[in-house]
C-alpha positions as CSV (number, residue, x, y, z in Angstrom):
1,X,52.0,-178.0,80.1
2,X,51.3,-180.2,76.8
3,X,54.9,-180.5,74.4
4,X,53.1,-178.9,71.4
5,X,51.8,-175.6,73.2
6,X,55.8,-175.5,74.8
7,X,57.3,-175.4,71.3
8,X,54.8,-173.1,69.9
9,X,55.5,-170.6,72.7
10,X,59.4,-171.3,71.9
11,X,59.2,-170.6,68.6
12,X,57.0,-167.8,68.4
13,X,59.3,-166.2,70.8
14,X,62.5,-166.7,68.5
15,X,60.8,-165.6,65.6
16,X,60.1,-162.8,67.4
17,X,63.7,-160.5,66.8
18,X,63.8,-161.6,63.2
19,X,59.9,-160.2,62.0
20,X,61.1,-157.2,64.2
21,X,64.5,-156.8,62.7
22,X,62.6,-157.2,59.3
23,X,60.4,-154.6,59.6
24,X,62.8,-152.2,60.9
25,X,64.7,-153.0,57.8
26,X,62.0,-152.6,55.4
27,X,60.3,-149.6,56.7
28,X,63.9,-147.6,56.4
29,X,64.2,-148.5,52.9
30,X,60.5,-147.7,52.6
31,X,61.5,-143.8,54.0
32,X,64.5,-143.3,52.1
33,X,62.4,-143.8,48.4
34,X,58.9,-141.8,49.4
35,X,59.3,-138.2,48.5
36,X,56.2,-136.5,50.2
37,X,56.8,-133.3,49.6
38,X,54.3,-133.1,46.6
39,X,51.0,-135.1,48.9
40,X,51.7,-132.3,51.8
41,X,51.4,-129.4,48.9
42,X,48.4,-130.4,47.2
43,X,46.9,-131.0,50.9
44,X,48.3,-127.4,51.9
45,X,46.5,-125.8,49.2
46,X,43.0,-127.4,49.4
47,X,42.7,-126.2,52.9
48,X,40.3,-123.8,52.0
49,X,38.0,-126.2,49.8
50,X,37.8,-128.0,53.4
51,X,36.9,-125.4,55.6
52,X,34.1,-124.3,52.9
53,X,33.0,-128.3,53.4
54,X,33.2,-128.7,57.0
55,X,31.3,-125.0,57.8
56,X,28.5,-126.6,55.2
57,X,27.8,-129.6,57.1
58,X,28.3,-128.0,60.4
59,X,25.5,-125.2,59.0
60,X,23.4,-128.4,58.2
61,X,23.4,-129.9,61.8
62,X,23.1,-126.6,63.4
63,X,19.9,-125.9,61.2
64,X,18.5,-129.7,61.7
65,X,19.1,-129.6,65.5
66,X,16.9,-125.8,65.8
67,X,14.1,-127.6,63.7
68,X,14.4,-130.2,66.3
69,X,13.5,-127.7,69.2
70,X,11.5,-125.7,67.2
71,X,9.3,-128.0,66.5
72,X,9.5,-129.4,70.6
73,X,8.2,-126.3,71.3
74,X,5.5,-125.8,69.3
75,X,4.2,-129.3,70.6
């Protein structure tokens, strides 16, 4: 095993524990500061506007899907 590839393999596995212990850190102090409360509301009350969505484009592919076979039949 070549020296340089050795200390590369040493060193990415010290730095290991510190970027892990950084980001455990950072994504505590991250939690404490985002209040949510307001993005799970406004989702919660346009639950409706996305079921009207999702029926319209399931009403779509249903309709383009009997063309399909329609139109297989008559062939």
């Amino acid at each position: 095993m070549k020296l340089v590839s050795l200390f590369r393999r040493m060193s990415c596995a010290a730095l290991l524990p510190l970027m892990a212990l950084g980001a455990s850190q950072a994504h505590a102090a991250a939690a404490a500061a985002v209040d949510v409360t307001d993005v799970v509301t406004g989702i919660t009350n346009q639950t409706a506007s996305i079921v009207t969505v999702g029926t319209t484009i399931l009403g779509i592919v249903v309709a383009i899907v009997a063309f399909r076979w329609i139109r297989r039949v008559l062939k």
